[in-house]
C-alpha positions as CSV (number, residue, x, y, z in Angstrom):
1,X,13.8,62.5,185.8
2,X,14.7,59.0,186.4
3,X,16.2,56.7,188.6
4,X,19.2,54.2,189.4
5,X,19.0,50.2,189.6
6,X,22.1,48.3,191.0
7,X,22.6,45.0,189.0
8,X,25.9,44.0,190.8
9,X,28.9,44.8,192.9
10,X,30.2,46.3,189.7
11,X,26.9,47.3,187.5
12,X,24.3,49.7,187.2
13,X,21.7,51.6,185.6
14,X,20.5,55.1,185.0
15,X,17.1,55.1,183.5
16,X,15.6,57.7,182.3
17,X,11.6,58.4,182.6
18,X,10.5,59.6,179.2
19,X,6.6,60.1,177.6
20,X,4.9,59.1,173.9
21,X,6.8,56.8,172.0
22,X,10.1,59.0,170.7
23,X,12.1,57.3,172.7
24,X,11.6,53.6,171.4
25,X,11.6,55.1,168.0
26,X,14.4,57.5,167.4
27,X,15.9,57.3,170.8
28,X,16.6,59.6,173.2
29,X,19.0,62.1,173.7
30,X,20.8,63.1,176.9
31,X,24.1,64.3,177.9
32,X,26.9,62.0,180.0
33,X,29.4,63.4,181.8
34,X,33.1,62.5,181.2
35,X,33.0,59.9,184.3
36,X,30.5,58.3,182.4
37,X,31.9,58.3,179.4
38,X,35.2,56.2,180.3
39,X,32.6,53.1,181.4
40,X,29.3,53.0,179.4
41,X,29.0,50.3,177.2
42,X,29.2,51.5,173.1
43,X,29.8,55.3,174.4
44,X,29.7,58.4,171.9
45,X,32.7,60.1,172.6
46,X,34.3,63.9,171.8
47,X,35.8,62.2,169.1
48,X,33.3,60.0,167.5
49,X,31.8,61.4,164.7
50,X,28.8,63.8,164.7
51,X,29.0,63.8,168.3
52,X,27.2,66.7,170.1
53,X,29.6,68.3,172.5
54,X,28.3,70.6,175.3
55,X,30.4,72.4,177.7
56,X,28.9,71.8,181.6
57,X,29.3,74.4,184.3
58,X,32.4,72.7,186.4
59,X,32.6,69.3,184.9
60,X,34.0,69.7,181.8
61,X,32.5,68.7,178.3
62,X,29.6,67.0,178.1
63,X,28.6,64.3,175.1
64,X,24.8,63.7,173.5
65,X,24.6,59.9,173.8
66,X,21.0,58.5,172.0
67,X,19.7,55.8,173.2
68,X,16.1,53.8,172.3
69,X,16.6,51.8,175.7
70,X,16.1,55.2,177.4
71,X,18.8,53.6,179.8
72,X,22.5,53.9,180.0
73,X,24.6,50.8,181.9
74,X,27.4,51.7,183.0
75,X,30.1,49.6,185.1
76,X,32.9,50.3,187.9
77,X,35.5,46.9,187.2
78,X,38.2,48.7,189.5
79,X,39.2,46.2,191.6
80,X,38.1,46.4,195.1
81,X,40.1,43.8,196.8
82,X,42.8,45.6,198.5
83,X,39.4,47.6,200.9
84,X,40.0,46.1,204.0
85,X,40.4,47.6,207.0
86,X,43.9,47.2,207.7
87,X,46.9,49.1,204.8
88,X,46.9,47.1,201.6
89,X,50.4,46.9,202.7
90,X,51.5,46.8,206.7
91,X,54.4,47.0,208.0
92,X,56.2,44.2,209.0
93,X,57.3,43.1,212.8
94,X,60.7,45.0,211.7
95,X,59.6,48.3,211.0
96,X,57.3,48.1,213.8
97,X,60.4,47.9,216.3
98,X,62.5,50.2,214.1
99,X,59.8,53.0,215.3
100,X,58.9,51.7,218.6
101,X,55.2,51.8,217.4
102,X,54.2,48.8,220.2
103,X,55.2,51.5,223.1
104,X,53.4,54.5,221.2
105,X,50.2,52.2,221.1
106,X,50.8,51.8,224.9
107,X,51.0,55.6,225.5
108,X,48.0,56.6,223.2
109,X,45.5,53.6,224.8
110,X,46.3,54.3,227.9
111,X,45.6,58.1,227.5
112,X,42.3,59.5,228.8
113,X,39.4,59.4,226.1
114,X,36.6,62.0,226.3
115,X,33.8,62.8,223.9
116,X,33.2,66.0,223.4
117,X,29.2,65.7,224.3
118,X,28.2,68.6,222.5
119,X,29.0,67.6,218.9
120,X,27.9,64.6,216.5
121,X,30.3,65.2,213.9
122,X,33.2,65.6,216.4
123,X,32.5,62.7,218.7
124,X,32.5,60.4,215.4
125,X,35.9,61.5,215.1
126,X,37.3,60.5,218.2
127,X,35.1,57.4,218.0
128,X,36.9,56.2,214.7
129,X,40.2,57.7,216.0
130,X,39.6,55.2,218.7
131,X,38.5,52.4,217.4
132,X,42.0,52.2,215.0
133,X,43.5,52.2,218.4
134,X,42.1,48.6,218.4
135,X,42.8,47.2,215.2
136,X,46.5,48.0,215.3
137,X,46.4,45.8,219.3
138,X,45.0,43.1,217.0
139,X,47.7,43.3,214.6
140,X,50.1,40.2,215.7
141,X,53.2,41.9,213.8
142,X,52.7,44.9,216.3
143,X,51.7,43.3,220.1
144,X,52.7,39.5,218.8
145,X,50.2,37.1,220.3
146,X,49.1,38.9,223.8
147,X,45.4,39.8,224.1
148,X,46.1,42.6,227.2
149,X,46.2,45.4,224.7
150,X,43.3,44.6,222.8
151,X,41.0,44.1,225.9
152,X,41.9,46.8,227.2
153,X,41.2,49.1,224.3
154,X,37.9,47.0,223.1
155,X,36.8,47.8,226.9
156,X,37.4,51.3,226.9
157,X,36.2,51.8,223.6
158,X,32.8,50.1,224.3
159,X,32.4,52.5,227.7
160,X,33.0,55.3,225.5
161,X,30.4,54.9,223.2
162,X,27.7,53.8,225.8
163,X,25.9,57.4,225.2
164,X,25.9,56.6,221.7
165,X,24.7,52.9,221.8
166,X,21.5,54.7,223.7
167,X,21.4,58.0,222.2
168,X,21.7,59.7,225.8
169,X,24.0,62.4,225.0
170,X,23.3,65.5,225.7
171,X,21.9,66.8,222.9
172,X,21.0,63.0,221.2
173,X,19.7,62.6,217.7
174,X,16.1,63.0,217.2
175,X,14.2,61.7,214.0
176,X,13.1,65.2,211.9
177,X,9.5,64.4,210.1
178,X,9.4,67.5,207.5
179,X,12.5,66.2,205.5
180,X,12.2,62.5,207.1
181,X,16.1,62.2,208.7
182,X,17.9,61.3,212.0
183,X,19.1,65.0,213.0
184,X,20.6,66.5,216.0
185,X,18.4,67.7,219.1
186,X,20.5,70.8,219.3
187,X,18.9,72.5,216.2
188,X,15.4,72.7,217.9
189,X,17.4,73.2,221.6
190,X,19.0,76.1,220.3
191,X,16.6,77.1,217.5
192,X,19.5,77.4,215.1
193,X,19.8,76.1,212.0
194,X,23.7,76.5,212.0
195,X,24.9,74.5,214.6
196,X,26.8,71.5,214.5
197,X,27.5,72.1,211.0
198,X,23.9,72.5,209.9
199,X,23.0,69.0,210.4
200,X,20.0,70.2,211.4
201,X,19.1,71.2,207.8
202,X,20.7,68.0,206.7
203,X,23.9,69.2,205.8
204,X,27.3,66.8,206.3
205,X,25.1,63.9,207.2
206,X,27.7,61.8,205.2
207,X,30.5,63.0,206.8
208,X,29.5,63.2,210.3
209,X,27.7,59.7,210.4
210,X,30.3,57.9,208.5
211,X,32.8,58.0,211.4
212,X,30.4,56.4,213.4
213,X,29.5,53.4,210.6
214,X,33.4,52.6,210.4
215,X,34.3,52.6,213.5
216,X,31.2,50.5,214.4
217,X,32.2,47.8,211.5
218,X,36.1,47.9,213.4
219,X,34.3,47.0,217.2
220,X,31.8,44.3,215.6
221,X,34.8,43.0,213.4
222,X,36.9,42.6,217.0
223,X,34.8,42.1,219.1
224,X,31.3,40.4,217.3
225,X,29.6,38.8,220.5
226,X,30.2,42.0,222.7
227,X,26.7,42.4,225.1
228,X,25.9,46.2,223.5
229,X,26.2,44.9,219.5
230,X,22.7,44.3,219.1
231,X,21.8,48.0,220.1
232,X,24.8,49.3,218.3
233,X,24.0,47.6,215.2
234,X,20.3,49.4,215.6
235,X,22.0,52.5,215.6
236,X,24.1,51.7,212.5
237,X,21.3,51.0,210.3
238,X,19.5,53.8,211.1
239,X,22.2,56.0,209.8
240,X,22.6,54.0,207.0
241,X,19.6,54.8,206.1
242,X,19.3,58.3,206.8
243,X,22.6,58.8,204.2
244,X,21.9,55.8,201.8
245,X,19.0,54.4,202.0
246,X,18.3,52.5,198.6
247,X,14.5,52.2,198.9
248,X,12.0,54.2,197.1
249,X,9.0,52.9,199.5
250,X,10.8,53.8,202.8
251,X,7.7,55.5,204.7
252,X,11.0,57.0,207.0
253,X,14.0,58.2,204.7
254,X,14.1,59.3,200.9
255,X,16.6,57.0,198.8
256,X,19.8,58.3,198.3
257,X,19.7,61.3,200.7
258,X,22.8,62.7,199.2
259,X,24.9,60.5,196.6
260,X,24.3,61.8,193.1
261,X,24.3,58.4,191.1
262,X,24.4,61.1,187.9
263,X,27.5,63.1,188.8
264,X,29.3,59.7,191.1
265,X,29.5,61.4,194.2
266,X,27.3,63.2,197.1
267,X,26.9,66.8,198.2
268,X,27.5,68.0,201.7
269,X,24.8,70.5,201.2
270,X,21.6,69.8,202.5
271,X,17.8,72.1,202.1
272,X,18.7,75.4,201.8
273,X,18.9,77.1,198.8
274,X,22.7,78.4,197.4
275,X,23.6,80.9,195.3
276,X,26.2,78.7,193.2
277,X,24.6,75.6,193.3
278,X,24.8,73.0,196.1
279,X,28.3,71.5,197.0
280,X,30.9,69.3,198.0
281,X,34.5,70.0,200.2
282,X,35.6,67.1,201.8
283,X,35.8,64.3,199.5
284,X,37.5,62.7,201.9
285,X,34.9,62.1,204.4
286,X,32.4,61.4,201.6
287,X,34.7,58.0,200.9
288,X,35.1,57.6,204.3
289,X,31.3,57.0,204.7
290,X,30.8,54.6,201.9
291,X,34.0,52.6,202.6
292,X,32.3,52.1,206.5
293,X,29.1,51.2,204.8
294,X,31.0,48.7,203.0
295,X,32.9,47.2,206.0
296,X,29.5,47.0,207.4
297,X,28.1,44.6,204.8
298,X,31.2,42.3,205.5
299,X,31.0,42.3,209.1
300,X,27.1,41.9,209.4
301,X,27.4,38.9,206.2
302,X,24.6,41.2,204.2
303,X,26.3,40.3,201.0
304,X,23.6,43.1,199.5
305,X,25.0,45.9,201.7
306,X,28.6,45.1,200.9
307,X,28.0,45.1,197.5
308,X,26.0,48.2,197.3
309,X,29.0,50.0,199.6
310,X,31.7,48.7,197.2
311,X,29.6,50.5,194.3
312,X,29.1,53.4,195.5
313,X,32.7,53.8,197.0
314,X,34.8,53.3,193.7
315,X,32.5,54.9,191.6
316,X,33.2,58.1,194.4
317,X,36.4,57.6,194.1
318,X,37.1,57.8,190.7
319,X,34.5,60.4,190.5
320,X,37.0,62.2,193.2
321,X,40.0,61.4,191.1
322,X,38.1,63.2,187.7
323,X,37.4,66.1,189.4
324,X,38.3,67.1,192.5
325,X,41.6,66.2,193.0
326,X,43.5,67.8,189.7
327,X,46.8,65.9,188.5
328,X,48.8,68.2,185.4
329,X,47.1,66.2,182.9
330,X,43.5,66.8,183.9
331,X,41.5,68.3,181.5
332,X,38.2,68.8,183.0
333,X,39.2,72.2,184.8
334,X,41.1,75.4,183.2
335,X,44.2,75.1,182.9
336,X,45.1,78.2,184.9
337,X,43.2,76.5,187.4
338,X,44.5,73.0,187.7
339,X,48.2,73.8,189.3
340,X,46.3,74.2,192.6
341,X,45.9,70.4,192.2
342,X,42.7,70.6,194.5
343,X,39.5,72.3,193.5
344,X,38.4,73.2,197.4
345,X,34.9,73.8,197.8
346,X,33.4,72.1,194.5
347,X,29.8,73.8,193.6
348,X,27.9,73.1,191.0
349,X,28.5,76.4,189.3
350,X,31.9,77.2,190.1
351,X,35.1,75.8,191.9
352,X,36.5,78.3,194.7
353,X,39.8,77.3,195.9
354,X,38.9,77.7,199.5
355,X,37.4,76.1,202.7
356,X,34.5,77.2,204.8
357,X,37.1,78.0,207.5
358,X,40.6,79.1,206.3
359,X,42.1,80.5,203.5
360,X,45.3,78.8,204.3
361,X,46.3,76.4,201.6
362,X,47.3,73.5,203.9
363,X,43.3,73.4,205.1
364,X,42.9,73.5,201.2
365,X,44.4,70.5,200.9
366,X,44.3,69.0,204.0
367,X,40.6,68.8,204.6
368,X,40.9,66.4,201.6
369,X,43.2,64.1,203.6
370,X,40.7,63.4,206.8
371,X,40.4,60.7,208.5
372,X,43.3,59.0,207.5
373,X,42.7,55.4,207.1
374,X,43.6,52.5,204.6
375,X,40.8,53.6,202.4
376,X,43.0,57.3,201.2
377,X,45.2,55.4,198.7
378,X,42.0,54.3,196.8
379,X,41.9,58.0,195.7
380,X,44.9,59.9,196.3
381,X,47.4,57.9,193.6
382,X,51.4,58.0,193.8
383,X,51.2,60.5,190.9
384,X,48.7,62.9,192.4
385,X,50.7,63.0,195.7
386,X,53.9,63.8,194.0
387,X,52.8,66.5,192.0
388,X,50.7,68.4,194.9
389,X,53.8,67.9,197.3
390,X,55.9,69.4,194.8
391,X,54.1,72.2,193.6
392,X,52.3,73.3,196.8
393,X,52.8,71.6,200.2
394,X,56.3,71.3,199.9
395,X,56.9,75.1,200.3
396,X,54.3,75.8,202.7
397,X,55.7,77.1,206.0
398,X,54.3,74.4,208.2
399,X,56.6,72.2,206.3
400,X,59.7,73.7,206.0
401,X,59.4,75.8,209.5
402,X,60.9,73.8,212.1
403,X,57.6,74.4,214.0
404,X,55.6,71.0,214.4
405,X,52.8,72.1,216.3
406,X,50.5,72.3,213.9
407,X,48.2,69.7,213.8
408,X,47.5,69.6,210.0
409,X,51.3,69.0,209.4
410,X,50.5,65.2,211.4
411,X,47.9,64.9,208.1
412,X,50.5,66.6,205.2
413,X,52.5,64.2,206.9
414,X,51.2,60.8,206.7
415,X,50.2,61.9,202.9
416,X,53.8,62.6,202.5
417,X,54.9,59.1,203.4
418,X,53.8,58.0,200.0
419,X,56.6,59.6,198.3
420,X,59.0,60.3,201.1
421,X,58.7,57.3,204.1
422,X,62.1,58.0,206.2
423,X,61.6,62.0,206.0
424,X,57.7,61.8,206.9
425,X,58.6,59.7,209.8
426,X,61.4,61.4,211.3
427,X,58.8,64.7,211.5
428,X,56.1,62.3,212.8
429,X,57.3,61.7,216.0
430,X,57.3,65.1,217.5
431,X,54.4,67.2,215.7
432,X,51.2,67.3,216.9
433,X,48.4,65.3,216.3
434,X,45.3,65.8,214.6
435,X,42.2,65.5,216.8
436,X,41.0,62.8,215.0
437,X,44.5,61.3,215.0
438,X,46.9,59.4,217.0
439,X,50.2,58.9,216.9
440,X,50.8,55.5,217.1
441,X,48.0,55.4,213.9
442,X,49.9,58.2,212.0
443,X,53.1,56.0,212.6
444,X,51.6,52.7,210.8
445,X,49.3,54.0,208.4
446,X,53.0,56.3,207.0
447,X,54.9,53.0,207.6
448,X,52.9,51.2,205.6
449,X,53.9,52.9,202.5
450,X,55.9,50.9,200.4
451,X,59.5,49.2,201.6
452,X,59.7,46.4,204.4
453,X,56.0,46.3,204.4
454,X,53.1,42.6,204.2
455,X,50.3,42.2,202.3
456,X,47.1,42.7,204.3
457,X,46.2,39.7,203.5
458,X,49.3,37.6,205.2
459,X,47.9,39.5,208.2
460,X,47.7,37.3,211.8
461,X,44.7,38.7,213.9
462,X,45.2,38.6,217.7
463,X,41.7,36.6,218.6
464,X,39.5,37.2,221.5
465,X,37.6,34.5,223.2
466,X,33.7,34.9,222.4
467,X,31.9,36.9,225.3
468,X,29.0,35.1,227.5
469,X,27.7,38.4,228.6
470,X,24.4,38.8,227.7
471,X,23.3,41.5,226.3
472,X,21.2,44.1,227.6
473,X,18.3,45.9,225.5
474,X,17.7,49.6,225.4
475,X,14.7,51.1,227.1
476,X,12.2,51.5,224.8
477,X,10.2,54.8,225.1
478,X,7.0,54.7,224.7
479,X,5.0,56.2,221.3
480,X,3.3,59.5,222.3
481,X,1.1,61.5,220.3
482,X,2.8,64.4,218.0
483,X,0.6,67.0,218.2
484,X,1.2,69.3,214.9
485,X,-0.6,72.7,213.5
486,X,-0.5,74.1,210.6
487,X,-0.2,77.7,209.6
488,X,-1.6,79.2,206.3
489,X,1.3,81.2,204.1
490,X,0.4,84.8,205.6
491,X,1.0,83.8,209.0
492,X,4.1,84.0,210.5
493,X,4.8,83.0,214.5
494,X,7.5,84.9,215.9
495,X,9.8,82.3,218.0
496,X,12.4,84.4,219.8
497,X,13.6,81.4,222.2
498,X,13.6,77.9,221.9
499,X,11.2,76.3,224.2
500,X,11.8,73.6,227.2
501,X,10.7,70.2,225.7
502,X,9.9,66.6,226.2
503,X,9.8,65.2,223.0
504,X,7.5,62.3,221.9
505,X,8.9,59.2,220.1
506,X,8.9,57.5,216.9
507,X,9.1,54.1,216.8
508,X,10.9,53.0,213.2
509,X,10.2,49.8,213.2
510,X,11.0,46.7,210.4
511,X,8.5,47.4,207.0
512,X,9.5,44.4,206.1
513,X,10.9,40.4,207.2
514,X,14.1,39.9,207.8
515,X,15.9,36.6,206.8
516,X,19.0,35.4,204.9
517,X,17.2,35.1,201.6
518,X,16.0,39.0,201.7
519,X,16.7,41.1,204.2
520,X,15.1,44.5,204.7
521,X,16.6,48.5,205.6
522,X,12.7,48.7,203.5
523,X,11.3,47.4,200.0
524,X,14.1,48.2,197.6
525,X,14.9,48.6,194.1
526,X,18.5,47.1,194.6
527,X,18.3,43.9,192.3
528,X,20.7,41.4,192.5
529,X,21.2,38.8,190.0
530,X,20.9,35.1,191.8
531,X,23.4,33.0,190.3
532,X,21.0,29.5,190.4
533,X,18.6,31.4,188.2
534,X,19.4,34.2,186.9
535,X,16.3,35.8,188.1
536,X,16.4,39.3,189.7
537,X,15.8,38.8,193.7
538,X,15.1,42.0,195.6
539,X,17.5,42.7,198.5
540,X,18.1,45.3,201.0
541,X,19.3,46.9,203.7
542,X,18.4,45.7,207.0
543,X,16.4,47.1,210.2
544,X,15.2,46.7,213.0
545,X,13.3,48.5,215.6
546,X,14.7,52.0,216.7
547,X,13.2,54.5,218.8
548,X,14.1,58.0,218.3
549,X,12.4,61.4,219.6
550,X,10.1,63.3,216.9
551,X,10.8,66.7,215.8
552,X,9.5,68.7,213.3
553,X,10.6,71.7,211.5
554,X,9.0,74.6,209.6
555,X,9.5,73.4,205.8
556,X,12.5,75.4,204.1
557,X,11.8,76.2,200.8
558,X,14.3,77.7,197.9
559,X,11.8,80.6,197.0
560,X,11.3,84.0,198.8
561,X,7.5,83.4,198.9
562,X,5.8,81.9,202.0
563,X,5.0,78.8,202.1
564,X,3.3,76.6,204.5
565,X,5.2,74.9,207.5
566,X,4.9,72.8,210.2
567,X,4.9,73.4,214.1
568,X,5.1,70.7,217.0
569,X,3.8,71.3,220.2
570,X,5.6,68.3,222.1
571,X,4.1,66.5,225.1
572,X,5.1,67.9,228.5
573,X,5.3,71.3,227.0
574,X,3.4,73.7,229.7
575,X,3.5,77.1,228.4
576,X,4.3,78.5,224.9
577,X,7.7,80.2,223.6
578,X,7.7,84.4,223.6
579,X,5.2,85.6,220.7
580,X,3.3,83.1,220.6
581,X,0.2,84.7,222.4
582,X,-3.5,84.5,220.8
583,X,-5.8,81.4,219.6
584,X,-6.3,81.5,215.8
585,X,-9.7,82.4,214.1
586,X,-11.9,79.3,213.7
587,X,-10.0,77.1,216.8
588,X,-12.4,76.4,219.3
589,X,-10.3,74.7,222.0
590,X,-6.2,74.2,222.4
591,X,-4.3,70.7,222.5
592,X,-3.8,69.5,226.3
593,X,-0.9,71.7,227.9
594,X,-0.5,74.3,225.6
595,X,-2.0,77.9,227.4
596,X,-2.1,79.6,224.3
597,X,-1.9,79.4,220.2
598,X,0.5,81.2,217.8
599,X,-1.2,83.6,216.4
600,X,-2.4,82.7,212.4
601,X,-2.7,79.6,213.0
602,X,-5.8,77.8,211.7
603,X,-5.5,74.1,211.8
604,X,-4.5,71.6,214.0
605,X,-4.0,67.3,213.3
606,X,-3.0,64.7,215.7
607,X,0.9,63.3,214.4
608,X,1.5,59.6,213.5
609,X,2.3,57.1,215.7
610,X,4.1,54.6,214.1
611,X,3.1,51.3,216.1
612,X,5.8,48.6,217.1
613,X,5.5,46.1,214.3
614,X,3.9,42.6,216.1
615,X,5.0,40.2,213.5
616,X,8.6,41.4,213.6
617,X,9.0,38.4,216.0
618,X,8.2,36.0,213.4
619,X,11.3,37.5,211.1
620,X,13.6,34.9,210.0
């Protein structure tokens, strides 16, 4: 095993845990991948003599590097300064008229916006879909100096999001205490582990929550002193650290839920077992998370979390660029293989040239394209774009039908744009959107690429006057007892519907201060070297006090034998779900409100209750 420590924006560390005193002496051997390779310091290559070449699974060859350090540093110099949240290159007040973009922007703002209540994953999308909305009425080259636009999206976009800011949808987010995550209520509501994507099993965590982290660094970046930001910005850190949390002593989330620091990227895949190994699809999305969590750091001023984001994001993206998306040169794949340019659902023991959901080859490729923001050039290069538009977009139907009403042409489109500006536009104007796209964000995000364009940086902000409203806090529930039982391996309770619940609460609350000098998601291993002295300092991740309700789930385990899990009987509950009919051996009483006990059953333990954190106050 081992683990990873973060020296800079651009440096880190994979070190290795090893026993007796081999290491020290003749070193230690273990095998890099060909990521690695390209930026470790004094790297054994496949051509360096002696060299011990192994061939992996799905990531091409592998090389023996020995080292007595039993740590490898390796570095990600890519430049990062063009990640901003507006195109590296806009386009100017010209092009803008040329394709009456201003009165598009009109249109889609003033168009009804709806979340779809049901669905984490799909409400982030329309939140972030949104949210662009605004950034373009802040652009002075599209709405010149007037403020109407942007209040009035800002306005709309804060009403929207008022179920998230308190976590009263429907089916709201509820903190899981098996596998220690924020998950959605609808896994225990439904007693299926397949809805919603299997978020409930901790699958897609980085894709669904990283919609809501970027478009929640776009509203704090417009609109900083808005009354709901303080609750908002609870949420945000909570997800944060659900997905990335750096911290090996977080009581409440393991480090690194899904990023890989080993093979530079995460899998969507969460506790269930596969066949092939776990897995990755859209790449896409993956960025998309890390590139928010970056945008955070800037608009919150925690250089740490900025820095960490910027790691993680161009070390995904070239790890993206090595593997998953194939240009004619690539030599990790076959060759037979690498003409279909993407590798589709990426496992660890194979690459199947597929999606979840369609065999067509636009969702191939397109599903590699979503959302589309500034952040897509970062991975799909000039080159890349060229070569899968010739060889297989360019002679799919949806492209040369005159049919626009398919809505993954809008995201073909845009990616076409690159290469072909005048002929992506023209199309642009009539097909159908995306539903995480608009139009008028299709329009500048294609126009931006290359010809009659400004640097982001030469980009005037329409400003809005700081807000006086103050801000009111979210009603905290209080901490009720989680009453939990536990079942010995031959015992299994037969569920057949999911019970009416009132779940309890868990308080997460600050495990450590927060100030300017070192801030706190929890204790962390992230070192950052202080300039002054060239001492390490240990940073982190903020948070503060978030209050979520408790579920718990039966432990899933990757083997056929039983195994013990873990049921919740939650307060309020009044009777007990079909089959669940007799009082265990040994039990001499039941919790309050239960009327019966599943049957095999032969322990029960008062939960946790995580107590609000007095001295919290006293943070910097």
């Amino acid at each position: 095993g081992g683990d990873v420590s973060v020296q800079s924006r651009t440096s880190y560390s994979l070190d290795w845990e090893t026993e007796g005193s081999g290491c020290k002496s003749s070193g230690l051997l273990h095998f890099a991948l060909p990521h690695q390779v390209e930026v470790m310091g004094d790297a054994t290559t496949t051509q360096s003599s002696g060299a011990i070449v192994l061939r992996s699974s799905t990531r091409g060859q592998m090389v023996g590097q020995v080292t007595t350090s039993g740590s490898w540093t390796l570095s990600e110099p890519e430049a990062d300064d063009e990640v901003d949240f507006y195109p590296a290159s806009k386009p100017s007040a010209d092009v803008v008229s040329q394709i009456g973009l201003l009165s598009t922007l009109q249109s889609d703002i003033d168009s009804t916006w709806t979340l779809d209540t049901g669905s984490w994953y799909y409400n982030g999308k329309a939140y972030q879909k949104y949210a662009s909305l605004c950034l373009m009425a802040a652009d002075s080259s599209v709405v010149g100096a007037d403020t109407t636009l942007l209040r009035s999206c800002l306005s709309k976009l804060q009403t929207l999001i008022a179920p998230f800011v308190n976590n009263t949808f429907s089916v709201p987010l509820v903190y899981e205490t098996t596998y220690k995550g924020i998950v959605t209520s609808q896994v225990f509501t439904s007693n299926d582990v397949n809805v919603e994507f299997g978020n409930g099993v901790y699958n897609d965590h980085h894709y669904h929550y990283g919609y809501w982290v970027t478009a929640s660094a776009i509203l704090k970046k417009l609109d900083p002193s808005w009354s709901g930001m303080t609750q908002l910005e609870t949420m945000v850190w909570t997800l944060l650290r659900d997905v990335a949390n750096p911290s090996s002593d977080d009581a409440y989330f393991p480090k690194f839920r899904h990023f890989s620091w080993y093979l530079g990227h995460s899998y969507s895949h969460g506790v269930t077992p596969m066949a092939d190994g776990k897995d990755e699809e859209s790449t896409s999305e993956d960025v998309n998370f890390y590139y928010g969590m970056m945008l955070w750091g800037k608009v919150t001023e925690n250089q740490a979390v900025e820095d960490l984001g910027s790691l993680m994001l161009r070390l995904k993206a070239r790890a993206v660029r090595t593997y998953f998306l194939m240009t004619s040169d690539n030599t990790i794949h076959p060759p037979q293989f690498v003409p279909n340019h993407v590798t589709g659902i990426f496992f660890d023991n194979k690459a199947d040239y597929a999606t979840w959901f369609s065999a067509e080859k636009y969702c191939i490729h397109g599903i590699q394209m979503i959302p589309v923001s500034p952040i897509n050039g970062l991975v799909r290069t000039t080159t890349f774009i060229q070569e899968e538009w010739d060889d297989i977009l360019s002679k799919e139907a949806i492209v040369t039908g005159a049919d626009t009403t398919n809505a993954w042409l809008s995201l073909l489109l845009v990616n076409e744009a690159a290469i072909n500006r005048a002929g992506a536009l023209s199309k642009m104007v009539t097909a159908t959107m995306d539903d995480g796209l608009t139009r008028s964000w299709a329009l500048y995000n294609a126009a931006s690429r290359g010809g009659s364009t400004m640097s982001s940086s030469e980009t005037k902000l329409v400003t809005l006057a700081p807000s006086s409203t103050k801000s009111t806090p979210i009603p905290t529930t209080a901490a009720l007892d989680v009453n939990q039982g536990t079942r010995p391996p031959s015992a299994t309770p037969t569920v057949t519907s999911a019970p009416t619940a009132t779940p309890g609460a868990t308080t997460l609350v600050p495990i450590s201060k927060i100030s300017k000098a070192e801030v706190a998601i929890s204790q962390t291993e992230i070192i950052a070297k202080d300039p002054a002295t060239a001492a390490p300092s240990t940073m982190a991740l903020p948070t503060s006090a978030a209050t979520f309700p408790t579920a718990t789930r039966p432990r899933i385990v990757e083997t056929t034998a039983p195994d013990a899990t873990t049921g919740t009987h939650y307060p309020g509950w009044t009777s007990i779900p079909p089959g669940w009919t007799s009082i265990p051996p040994g039990w001499t009483s039941i919790p309050p409100g239960w009327t019966s006990i599943p049957p095999g059953w032969t322990s029960y333990t008062p939960g946790v209750v995580v107590p609000a954190d007095t001295s919290a106050s006293a943070a910097a």
